[in-house]
Structures are given as structure tokens and as C-alpha cells.
C-alpha positions in Angstrom: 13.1 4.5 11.8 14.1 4.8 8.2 12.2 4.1 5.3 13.2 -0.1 5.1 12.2 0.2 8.8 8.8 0.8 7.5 9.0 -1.4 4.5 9.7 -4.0 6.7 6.7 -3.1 9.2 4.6 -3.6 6.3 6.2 -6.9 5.2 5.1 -8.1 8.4 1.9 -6.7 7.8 1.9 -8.7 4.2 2.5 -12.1 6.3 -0.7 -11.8 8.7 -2.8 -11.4 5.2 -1.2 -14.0 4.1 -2.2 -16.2 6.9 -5.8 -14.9 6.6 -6.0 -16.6 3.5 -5.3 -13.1 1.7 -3.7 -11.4 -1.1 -0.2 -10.6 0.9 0.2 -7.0 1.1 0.5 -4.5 3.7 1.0 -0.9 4.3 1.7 1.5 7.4 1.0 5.1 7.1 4.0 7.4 8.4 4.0 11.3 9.1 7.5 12.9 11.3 8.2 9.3 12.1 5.4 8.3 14.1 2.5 5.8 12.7 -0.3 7.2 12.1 -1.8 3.7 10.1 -1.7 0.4 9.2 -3.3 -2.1 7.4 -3.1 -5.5 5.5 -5.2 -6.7 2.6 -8.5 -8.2 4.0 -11.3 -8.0 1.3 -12.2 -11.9 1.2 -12.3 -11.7 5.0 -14.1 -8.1 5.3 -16.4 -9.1 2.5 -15.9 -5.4 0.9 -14.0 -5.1 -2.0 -12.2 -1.8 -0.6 -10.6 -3.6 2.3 -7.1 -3.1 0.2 -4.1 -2.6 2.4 -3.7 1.2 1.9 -7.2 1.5 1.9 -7.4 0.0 5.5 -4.0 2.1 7.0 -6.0 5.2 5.0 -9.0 4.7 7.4 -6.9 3.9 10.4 -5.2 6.9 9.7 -8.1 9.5 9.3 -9.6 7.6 11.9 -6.7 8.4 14.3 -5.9 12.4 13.8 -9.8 12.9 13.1 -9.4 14.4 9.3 -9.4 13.0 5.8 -6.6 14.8 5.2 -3.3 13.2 5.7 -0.7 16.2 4.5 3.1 15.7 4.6 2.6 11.6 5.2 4.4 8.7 3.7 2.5 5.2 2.7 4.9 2.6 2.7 2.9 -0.6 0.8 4.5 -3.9 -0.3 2.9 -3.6 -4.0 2.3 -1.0 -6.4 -1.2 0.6 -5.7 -4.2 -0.2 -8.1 -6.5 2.6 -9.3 -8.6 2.7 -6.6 -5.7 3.3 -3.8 -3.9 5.5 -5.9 -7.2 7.4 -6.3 -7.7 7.9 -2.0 -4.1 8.4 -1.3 -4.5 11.5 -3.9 -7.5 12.6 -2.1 -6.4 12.2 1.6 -3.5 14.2 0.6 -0.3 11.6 1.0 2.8 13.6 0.2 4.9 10.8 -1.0 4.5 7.2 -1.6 7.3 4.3 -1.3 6.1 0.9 -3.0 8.3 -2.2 -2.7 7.3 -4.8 -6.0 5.3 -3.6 -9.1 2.2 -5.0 -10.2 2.3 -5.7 -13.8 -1.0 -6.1 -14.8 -2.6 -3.5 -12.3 -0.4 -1.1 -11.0 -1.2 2.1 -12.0 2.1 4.5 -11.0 4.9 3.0 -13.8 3.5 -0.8 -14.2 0.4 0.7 -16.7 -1.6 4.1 -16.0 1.7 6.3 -14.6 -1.0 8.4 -12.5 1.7 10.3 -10.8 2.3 11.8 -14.2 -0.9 12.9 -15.1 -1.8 16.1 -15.1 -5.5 16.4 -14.2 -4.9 15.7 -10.7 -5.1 18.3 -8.1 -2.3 17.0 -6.2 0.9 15.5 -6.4 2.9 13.0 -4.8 6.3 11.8 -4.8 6.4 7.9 -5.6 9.4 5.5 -5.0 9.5 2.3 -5.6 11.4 -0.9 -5.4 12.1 -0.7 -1.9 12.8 -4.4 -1.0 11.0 -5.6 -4.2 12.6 -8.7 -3.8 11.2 -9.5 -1.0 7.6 -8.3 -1.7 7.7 -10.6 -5.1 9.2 -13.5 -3.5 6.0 -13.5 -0.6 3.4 -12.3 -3.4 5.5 -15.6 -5.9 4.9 -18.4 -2.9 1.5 -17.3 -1.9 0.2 -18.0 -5.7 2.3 -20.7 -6.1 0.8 -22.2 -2.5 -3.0 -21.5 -4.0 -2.3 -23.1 -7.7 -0.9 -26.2 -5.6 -4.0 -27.3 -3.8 
């Protein structure tokens, strides 16, 4: 599979949070082109405020190959990662990270913070993004236009 492959795995992944009743975004955790983790947004559901996409295919991950550590791995997520996801995929060690739409107001890798830039961090991590933005923002658009409708 190829990276939209993946994208497109967490698209799907965007859809069933969506149906939940959650914030639609998704992320599958890739490493020699094998999954290693998934996970959609969930926090309303979970109750726990960390139950973000990444979050959840970080813990599936780790979970799965029995380390914390996640060397040479690609997270594929459907929205640019917030402080708190940028944070863990820094500390479990993702070597590069592909984001389909940006988040404007909290997206910390080009949107506001640019922590792939800074330099206090003890690792680093390629970041792409764009990668079927269109189709991120279009699901992200409806599912807040849905909610203001009701």
C-alpha cells in the first residue's frame, strides 16, 4: 500500500467517529508496510479527553509490539495533530508523520506552534501534509455543519 492507501484507511476510520457522534478524524500507525495501529477520535464516547485519534493508534500500537517506542513508523491522521499528539508521537519515537487537512486554530506543525521546527526536542520527525486535504476538510466541513443544524 502507498501512502493515500493509508490516508484513505484513516478516512474510513474518520467516518466511524463520525457516526459515534465524534469529531471525525482517524489515524492508522504504519511501520515496513504493515499496521501496527489504528484509531478514531473517541473522547465524548471514552469520557477521557486523550481518546484523540493518534492517541488511540499510539496505544494500539505500543500495545501491539510491546514497547513505547515506535522507531522508523509512519502516522497517517486525517487532521493536523494538536499539542498533545504531537507531544506522544515525539515521545514514542514516530519517524515521519503524513497529515491530510490543517487545523487552523490548533494545529501545532505549520497551522500555529511549527513544533517540527523547534529545536528543544530530542527527536525529530519528518511531517507532510495535505495528503487528501480535500477530503479530510470536506468530512471535518459537513460534520460541523450537520451539528450547527440541529
Amino acid at each position: 500500500m502507498n501512502d493515500e492507501d493509508w490516508m484513505r484507511r484513516a478516512l474510513a476510520l474518520a467516518e466511524q467517529a463520525a457516526e459515534a457522534g465524534e469529531v471525525p478524524v482517524g489515524a492508522v500507525l504504519v511501520r515496513d508496510d504493515t499496521l501496527l495501529g489504528e484509531g478514531y477520535n473517541q473522547p465524548i464516547v471514552a469520557h477521557d479527553p486523550t481518546s484523540h485519534a493518534e492517541i488511540m493508534a499510539l496505544r494500539h500500537a505500543a500495545h501491539h509490539e510491546q514497547n513505547y517506542r515506535l522507531p522508523g513508523s509512519t502516522l497517517y491522521v486525517t487532521l493536523e495533530p494538536c499539542t498533545m499528539c504531537f507531544g506522544a508521537l515525539v515521545h514514542a519515537r514516530v519517524s515521519r508523520l503524513v497529515y491530510a487537512a490543517s487545523e487552523p486554530r490548533a494545529g501545532v506543525c505549520v497551522s500555529q506552534l511549527q513544533l517540527p521546527d523547534a529545536a528543544f526536542y530530542n527527536h525529530k520527525m519528518r511531517v507532510e501534509g495535505g495528503l487528501l486535504a480535500e477530503e479530510s476538510a470536506a468530512m471535518l466541513k459537513g460534520f460541523f455543519a450537520s451539528r450547527r443544524g440541529r
